[in-house]
DOSE-223447 format. One line per field, with one value per residue (C-alpha): x, y, z; residue in three letters. Coordinates in nm, 3 decimals, always signed. Layout:
c1 = c(X_...)
c2 = c(Y_...)
c3 = c(Z_...)
r = c(ala_...)
% end
This chain:
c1 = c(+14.077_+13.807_+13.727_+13.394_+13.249_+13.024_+13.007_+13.294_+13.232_+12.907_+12.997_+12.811_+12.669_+12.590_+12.685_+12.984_+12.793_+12.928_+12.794_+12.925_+13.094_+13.279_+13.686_+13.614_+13.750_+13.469_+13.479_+13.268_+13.304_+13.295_+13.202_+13.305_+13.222_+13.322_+13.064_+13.255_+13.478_+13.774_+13.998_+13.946_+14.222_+14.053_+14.160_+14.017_+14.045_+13.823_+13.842_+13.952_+14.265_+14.408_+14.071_+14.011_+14.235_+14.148_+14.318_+14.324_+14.312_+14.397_+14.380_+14.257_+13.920_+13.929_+13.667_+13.325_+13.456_+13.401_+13.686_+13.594_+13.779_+13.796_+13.765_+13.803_+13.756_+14.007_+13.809_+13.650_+13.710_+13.359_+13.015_+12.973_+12.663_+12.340_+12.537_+12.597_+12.891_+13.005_+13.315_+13.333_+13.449_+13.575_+13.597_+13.799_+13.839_+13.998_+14.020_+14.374_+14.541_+14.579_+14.961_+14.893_+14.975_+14.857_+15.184_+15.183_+14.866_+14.919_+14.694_+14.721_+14.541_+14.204_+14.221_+14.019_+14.308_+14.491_+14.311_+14.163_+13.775_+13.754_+13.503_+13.431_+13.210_+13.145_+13.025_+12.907_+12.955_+12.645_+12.662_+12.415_+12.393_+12.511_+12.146_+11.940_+11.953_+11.893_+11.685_+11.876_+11.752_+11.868_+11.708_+11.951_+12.280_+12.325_+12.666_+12.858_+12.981_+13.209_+13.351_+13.526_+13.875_+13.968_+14.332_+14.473_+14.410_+14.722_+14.799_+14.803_+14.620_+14.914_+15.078_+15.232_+14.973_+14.641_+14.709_+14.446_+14.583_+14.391_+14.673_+14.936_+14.747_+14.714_+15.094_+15.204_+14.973_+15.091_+15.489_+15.374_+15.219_+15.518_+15.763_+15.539_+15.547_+15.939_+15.975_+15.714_+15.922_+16.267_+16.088_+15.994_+16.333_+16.460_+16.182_+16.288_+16.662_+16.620_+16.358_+16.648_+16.894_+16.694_+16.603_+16.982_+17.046_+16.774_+16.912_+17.254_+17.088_+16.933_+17.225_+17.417_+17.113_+17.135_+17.541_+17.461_+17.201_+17.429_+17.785_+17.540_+17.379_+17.698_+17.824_+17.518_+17.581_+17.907_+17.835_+17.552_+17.822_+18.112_+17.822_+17.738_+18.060_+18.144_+17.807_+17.899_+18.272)
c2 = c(+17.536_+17.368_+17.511_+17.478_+17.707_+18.034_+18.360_+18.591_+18.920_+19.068_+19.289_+19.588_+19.613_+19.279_+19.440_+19.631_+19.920_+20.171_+20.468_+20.414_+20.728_+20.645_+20.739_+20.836_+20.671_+20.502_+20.373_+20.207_+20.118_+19.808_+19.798_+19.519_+19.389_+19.168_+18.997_+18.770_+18.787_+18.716_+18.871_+18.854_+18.841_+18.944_+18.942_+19.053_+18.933_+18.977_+18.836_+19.113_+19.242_+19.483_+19.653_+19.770_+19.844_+19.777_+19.972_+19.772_+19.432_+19.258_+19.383_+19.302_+19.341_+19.387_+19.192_+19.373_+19.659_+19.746_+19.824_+20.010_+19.863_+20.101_+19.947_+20.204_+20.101_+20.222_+20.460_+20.272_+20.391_+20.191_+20.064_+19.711_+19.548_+19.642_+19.821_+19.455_+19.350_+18.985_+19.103_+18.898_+18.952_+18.707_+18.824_+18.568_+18.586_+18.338_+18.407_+18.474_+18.537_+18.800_+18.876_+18.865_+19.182_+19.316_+19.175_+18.785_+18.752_+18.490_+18.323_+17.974_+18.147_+18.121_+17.710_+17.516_+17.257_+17.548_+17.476_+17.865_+17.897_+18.055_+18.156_+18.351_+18.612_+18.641_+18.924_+19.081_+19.389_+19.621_+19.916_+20.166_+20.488_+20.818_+20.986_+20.668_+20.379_+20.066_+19.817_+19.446_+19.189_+18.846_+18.623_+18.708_+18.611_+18.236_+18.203_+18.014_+18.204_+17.913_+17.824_+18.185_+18.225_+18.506_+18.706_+18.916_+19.304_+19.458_+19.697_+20.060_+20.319_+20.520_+20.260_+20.319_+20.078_+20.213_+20.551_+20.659_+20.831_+21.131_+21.305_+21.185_+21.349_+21.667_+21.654_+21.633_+21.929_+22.145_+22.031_+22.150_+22.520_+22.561_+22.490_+22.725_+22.979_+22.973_+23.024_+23.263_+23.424_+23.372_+23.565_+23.856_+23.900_+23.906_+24.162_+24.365_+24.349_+24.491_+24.755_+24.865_+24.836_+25.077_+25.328_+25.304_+25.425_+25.688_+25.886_+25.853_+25.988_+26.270_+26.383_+26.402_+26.638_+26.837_+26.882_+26.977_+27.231_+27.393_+27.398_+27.587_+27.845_+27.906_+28.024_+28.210_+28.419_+28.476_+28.546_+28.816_+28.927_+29.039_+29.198_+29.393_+29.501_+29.580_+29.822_+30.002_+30.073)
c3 = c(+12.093_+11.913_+11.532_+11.542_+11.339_+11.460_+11.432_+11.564_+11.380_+11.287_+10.969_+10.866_+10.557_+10.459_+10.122_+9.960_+9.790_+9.568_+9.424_+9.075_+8.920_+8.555_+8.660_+8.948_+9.294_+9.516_+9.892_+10.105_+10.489_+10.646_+11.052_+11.231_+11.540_+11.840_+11.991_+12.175_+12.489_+12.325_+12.083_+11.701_+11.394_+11.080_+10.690_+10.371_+10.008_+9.762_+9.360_+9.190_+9.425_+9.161_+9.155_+9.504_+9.793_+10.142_+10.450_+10.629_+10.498_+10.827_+11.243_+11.539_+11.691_+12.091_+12.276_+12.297_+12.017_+11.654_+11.419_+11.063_+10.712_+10.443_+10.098_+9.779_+9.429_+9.190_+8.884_+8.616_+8.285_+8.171_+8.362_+8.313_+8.125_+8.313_+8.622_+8.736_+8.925_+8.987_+9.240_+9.596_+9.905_+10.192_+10.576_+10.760_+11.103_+11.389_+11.780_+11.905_+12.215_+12.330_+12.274_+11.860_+11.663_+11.331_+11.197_+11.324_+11.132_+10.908_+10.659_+10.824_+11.145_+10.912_+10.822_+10.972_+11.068_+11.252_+11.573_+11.623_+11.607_+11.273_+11.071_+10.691_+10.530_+10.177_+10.051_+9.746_+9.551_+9.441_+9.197_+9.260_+9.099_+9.237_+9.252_+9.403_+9.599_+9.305_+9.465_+9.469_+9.320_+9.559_+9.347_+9.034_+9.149_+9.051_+9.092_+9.387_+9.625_+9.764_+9.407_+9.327_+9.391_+9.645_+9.723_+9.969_+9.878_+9.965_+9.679_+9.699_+9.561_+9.423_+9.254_+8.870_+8.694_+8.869_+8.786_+8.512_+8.213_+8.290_+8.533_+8.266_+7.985_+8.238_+8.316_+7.948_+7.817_+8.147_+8.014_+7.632_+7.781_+7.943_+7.654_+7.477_+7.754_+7.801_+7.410_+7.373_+7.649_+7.458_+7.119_+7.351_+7.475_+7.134_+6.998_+7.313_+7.258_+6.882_+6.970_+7.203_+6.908_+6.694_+6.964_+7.045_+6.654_+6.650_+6.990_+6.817_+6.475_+6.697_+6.844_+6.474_+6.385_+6.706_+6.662_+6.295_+6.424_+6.664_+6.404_+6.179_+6.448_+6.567_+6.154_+6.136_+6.463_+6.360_+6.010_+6.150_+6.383_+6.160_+5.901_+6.167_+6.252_+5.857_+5.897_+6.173_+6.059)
r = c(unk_unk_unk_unk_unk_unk_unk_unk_unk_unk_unk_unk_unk_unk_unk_unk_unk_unk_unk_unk_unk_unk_unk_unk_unk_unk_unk_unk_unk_unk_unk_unk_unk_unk_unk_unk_unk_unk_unk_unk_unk_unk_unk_unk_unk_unk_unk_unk_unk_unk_unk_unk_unk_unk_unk_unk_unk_unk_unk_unk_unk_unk_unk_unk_unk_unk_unk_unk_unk_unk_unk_unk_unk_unk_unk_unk_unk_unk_unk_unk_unk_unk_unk_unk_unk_unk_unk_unk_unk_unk_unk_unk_unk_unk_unk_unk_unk_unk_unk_unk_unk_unk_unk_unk_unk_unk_unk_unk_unk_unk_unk_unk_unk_unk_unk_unk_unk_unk_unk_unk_unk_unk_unk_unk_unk_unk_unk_unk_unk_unk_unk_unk_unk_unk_unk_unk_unk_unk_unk_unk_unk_unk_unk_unk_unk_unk_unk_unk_unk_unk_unk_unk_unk_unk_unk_unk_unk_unk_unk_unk_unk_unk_unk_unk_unk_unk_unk_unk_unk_unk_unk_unk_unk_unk_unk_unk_unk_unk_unk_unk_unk_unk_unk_unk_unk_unk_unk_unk_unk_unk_unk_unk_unk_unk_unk_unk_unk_unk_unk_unk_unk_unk_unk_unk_unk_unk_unk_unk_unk_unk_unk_unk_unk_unk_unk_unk_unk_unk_unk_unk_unk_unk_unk_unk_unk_unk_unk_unk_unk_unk_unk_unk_unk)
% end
């Protein structure tokens, strides 16, 4: 095949744009599409791979079809000087036969010296606020796209080091309230078990009195009795 370079995908938006919420998680879509007749391998990097996660970062695009990438940025605990972001993204893609899976992809498919047509996307990251659209200014961002350094995104979002410490804060004070709860439990049970002690010793007290009451009725009929008798003799 000849490598010439030209345009296999068209990619929609031109832009990654996020509607930046501090610790909050953020994603954006990416539409591709086949314009060709052929069929289309695809991979993503970007600069900052421990930042985002993209599902999925590689595939194939049927001829004549679009196929959506999902990229989500992991939440931010801080918004960075004037809501500007310098994070890149690269969209390589190659034609392939038709016989390639998701799996065979390989990141020697994308050189130039592989013999596949190939060609690459970069594209850039814009923070816009929640409650607008921010306008973008094109004419700010010196930097070379060609000179940054891109790597495959392949992490995932659940993974031990991206988790913020929010949920771990939330999981500790749920493990104190119940420590609290199962000993506030264990003092009631205690309170209970003494409150049955003492009612316990105030029935048996009760029925001392009541045996009392009856040993003395029973003299005092019987001392009526025989005075009655000594009257009526």
């Amino acid at each position: 095949m000849s490598s010439e370079p030209r345009e296999l995908l068209g990619i929609d938006p031109g832009e990654l744009r996020f509607a930046f919420e501090l610790k909050k998680q953020i994603s954006c879509s990416l539409h591709l599409t086949n314009r060709t007749d052929e069929y289309i391998a695809f991979k993503v990097k970007t600069t900052s791979p421990k930042k985002y996660c993209v599902r999925p970062n590689n595939g194939i695009v049927a001829p004549r079809s679009t196929f959506d990438v999902l990229v989500t940025m992991q939440a931010q605990r801080e918004a960075p000087p004037d809501m500007q972001c310098r994070d890149r993204f690269l969209v390589q893609s190659a034609v392939v036969s038709q016989d390639i899976t998701p799996q065979d992809i390989t990141g020697d498919m994308f050189t130039k010296g592989s013999g596949n047509v190939v060609d690459e996307a970069r594209l850039k990251v814009v923070y816009a606020p929640p409650s607008q659209q921010a306008s973008i200014n094109e004419g700010s961002d010196q930097e070379s796209l060609g000179s940054l350094s891109y790597q495959e995104t392949t992490r995932e979002l659940a993974e031990p080091e991206t988790i913020t410490s929010e949920p771990l804060a939330l999981i500790s004070k749920l493990k104190e309230e119940e420590n609290s709860a199962v000993q506030h439990n264990n003092e009631l049970r205690e309170e209970l078990d003494l409150l049955r002690r003492e009612i316990s010793k105030q029935n048996g007290y009760f029925s001392l009195v009541f045996v009392l009451l009856v040993a003395i009725l029973g003299i005092l009929v019987g001392y009526l009795m025989n005075r009655q008798t000594c009257v009526n003799m």
